[in-house]
C-alpha positions, 0 to 999 in steps of 0.5 A: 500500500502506497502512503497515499493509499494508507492516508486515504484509507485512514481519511475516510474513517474521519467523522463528517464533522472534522471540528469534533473532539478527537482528542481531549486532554483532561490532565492538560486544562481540557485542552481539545484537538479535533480531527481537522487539527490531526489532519492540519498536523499530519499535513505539516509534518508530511510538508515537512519531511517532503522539503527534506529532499530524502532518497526514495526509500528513506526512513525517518525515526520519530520519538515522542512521549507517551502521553499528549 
C-alpha cells in the first residue's frame, strides 16, 4: 500500500464533522484537538519531511512521549 493509499484509507474513517473532539486532554486544562487539527498536523509534518529532499526509500525515526 502506497502512503497515499494508507492516508486515504485512514481519511475516510474521519467523522463528517472534522471540528469534533478527537482528542481531549483532561490532565492538560481540557485542552481539545479535533480531527481537522490531526489532519492540519499530519499535513505539516508530511510538508515537512517532503522539503527534506530524502532518497526514495528513506526512513525517518520519530520519538515522542507517551502521553499528549
Amino acid at each position: 500500500m502506497s502512503l497515499a493509499n494508507l492516508f486515504a484509507a485512514l481519511r475516510a474513517a474521519f467523522p463528517a464533522d472534522l471540528d469534533a473532539c478527537a482528542i481531549e486532554c483532561a490532565d492538560a486544562g481540557g485542552l481539545r484537538y479535533s480531527w481537522r487539527d490531526l489532519e492540519r498536523g499530519t499535513a505539516m509534518l508530511a510538508n515537512l519531511v517532503d522539503s527534506l529532499e530524502l532518497p526514495p526509500n528513506s526512513r525517518i525515526a520519530v520519538q515522542t512521549e507517551k502521553s499528549v
